[in-house]
MMTF fields as JSON, N, C-alpha, C and O atoms, coordinates in Angstrom:
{
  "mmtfVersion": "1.0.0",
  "mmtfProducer": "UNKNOWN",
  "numBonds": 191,
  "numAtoms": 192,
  "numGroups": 48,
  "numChains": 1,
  "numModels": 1,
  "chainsPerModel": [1],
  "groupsPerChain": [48],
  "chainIdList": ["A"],
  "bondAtomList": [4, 2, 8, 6, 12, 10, 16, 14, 20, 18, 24, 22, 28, 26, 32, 30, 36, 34, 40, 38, 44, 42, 48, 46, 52, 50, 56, 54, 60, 58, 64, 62, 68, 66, 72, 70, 76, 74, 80, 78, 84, 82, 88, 86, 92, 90, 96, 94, 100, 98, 104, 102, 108, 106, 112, 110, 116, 114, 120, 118, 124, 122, 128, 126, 132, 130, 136, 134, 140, 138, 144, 142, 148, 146, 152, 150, 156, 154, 160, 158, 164, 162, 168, 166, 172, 170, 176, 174, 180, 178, 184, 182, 188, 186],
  "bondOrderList": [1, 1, 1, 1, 1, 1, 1, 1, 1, 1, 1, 1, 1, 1, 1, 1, 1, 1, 1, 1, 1, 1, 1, 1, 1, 1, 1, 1, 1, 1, 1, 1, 1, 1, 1, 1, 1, 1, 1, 1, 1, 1, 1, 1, 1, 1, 1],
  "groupList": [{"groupName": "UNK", "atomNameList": ["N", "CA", "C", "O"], "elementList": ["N", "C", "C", "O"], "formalChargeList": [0, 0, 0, 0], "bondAtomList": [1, 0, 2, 1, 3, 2], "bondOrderList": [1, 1, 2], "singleLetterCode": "X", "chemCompType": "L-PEPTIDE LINKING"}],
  "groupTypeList": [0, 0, 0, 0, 0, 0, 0, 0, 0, 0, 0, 0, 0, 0, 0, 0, 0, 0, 0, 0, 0, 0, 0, 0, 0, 0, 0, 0, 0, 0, 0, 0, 0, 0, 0, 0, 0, 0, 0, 0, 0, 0, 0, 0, 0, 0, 0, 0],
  "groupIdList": [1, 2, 3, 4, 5, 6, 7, 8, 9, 10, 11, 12, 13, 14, 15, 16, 17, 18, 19, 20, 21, 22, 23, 24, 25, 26, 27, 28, 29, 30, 31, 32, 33, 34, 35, 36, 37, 38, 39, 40, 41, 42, 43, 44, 45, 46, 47, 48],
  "secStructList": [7, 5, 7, 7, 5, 7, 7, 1, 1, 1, 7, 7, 7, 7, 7, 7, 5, 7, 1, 1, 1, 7, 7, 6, 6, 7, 3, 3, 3, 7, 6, 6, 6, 7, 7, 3, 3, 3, 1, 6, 6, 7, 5, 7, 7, 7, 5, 7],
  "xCoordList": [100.789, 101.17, 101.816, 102.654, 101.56, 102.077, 102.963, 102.718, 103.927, 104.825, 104.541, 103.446, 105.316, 106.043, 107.408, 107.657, 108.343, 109.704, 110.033, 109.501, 110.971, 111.434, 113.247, 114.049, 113.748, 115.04, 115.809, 115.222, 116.907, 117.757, 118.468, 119.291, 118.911, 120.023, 119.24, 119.587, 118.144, 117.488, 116.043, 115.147, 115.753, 114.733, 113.068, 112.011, 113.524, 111.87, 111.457, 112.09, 109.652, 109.153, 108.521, 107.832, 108.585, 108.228, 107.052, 106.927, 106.34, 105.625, 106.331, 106.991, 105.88, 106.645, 105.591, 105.072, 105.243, 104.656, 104.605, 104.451, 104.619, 105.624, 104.653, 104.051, 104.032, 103.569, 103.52, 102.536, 105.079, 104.65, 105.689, 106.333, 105.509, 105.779, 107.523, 108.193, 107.996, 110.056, 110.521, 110.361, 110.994, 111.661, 113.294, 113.916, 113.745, 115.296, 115.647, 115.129, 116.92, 117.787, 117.495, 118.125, 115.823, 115.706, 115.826, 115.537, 116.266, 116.749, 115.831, 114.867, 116.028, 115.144, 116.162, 117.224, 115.651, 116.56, 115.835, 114.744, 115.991, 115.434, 115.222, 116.186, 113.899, 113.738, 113.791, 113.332, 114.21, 114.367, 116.242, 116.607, 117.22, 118.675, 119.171, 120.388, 118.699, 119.011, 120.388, 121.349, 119.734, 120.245, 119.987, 118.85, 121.12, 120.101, 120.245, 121.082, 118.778, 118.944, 118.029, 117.086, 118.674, 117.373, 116.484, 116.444, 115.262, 114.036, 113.835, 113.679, 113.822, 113.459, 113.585, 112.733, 115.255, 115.607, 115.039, 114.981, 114.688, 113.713, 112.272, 111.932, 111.429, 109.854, 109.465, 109.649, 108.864, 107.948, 106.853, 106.431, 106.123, 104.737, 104.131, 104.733, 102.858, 102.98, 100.968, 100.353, 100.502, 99.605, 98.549, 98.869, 97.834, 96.473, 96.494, 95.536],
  "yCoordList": [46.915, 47.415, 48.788, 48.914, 49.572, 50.875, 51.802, 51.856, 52.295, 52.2, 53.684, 54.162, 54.31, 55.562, 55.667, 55.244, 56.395, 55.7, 57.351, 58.453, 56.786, 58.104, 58.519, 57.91, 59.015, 59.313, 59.373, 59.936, 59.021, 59.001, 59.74, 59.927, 60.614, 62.163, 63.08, 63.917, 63.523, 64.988, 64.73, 65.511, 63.601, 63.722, 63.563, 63.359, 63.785, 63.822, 62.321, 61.267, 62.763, 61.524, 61.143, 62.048, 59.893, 59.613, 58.268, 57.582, 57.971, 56.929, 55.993, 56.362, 54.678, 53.488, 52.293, 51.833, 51.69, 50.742, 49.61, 49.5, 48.395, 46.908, 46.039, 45.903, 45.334, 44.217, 43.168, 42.462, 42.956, 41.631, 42.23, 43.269, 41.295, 41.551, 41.666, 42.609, 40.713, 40.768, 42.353, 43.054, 42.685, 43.672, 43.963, 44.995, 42.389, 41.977, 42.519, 42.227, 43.608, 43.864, 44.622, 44.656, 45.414, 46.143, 48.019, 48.426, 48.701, 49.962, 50.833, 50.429, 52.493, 53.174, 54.316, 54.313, 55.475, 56.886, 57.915, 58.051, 58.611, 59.413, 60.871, 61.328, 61.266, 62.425, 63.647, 64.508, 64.036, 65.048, 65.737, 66.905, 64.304, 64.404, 63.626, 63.582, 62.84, 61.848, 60.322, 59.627, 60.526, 59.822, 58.425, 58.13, 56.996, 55.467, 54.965, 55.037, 54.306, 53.917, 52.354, 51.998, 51.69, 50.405, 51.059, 52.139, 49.989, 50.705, 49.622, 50.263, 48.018, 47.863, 48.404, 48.254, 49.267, 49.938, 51.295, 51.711, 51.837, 52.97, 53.525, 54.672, 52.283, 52.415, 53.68, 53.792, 54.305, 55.163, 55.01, 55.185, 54.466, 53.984, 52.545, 51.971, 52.369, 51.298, 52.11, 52.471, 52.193, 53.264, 51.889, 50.712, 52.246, 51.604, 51.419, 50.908],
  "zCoordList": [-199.875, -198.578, -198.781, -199.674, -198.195, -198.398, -196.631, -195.426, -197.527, -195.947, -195.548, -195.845, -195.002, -194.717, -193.976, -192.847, -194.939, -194.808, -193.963, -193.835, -193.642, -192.578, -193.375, -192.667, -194.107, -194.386, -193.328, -192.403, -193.056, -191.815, -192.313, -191.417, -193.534, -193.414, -193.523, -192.69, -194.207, -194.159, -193.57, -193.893, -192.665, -192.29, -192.68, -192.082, -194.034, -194.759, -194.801, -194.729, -195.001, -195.001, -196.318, -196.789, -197.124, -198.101, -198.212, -197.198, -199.253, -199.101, -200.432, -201.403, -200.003, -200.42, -200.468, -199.451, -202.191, -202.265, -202.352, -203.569, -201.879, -201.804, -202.267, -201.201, -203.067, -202.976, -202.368, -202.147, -201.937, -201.205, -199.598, -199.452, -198.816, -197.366, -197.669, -197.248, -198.341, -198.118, -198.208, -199.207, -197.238, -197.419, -197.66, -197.91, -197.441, -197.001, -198.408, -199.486, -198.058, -199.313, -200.761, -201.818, -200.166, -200.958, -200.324, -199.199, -201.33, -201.007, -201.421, -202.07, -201.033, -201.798, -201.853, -201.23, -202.814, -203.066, -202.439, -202.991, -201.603, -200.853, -202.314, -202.928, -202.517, -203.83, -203.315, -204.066, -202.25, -201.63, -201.555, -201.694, -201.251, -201.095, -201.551, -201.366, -202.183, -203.179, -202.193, -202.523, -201.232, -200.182, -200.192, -199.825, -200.679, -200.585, -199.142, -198.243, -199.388, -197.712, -197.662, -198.368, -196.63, -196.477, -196.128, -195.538, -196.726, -196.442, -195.002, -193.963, -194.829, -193.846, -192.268, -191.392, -192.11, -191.312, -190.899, -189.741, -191.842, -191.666, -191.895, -192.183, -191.669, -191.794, -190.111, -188.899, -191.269, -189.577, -189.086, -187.943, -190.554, -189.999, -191.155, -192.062, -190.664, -191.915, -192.139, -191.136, -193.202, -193.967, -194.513, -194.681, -194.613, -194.659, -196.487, -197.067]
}
């Protein structure tokens, strides 16, 4: 499954690869501001 995460401090958008559907309680580091953030809280799109 492949996401597109939206950063909630600088805005940028990143892509994100999950194997399985749980998203509960996993984080990501934004490579742009080095910002951690839930990822389930900030999906923008979900990518083919």
């Amino acid at each position: 499954m492949m996401l597109l995460l939206l950063c909630p401090k600088c805005k940028n958008k990143m892509k994100y690869q999950s194997k399985t559907i749980i998203l509960t309680g996993k984080r990501k580091i934004c490579v742009y501001c080095g910002f951690s953030y839930k990822i389930k809280d900030n999906i923008a799109e979900r990518l083919k």
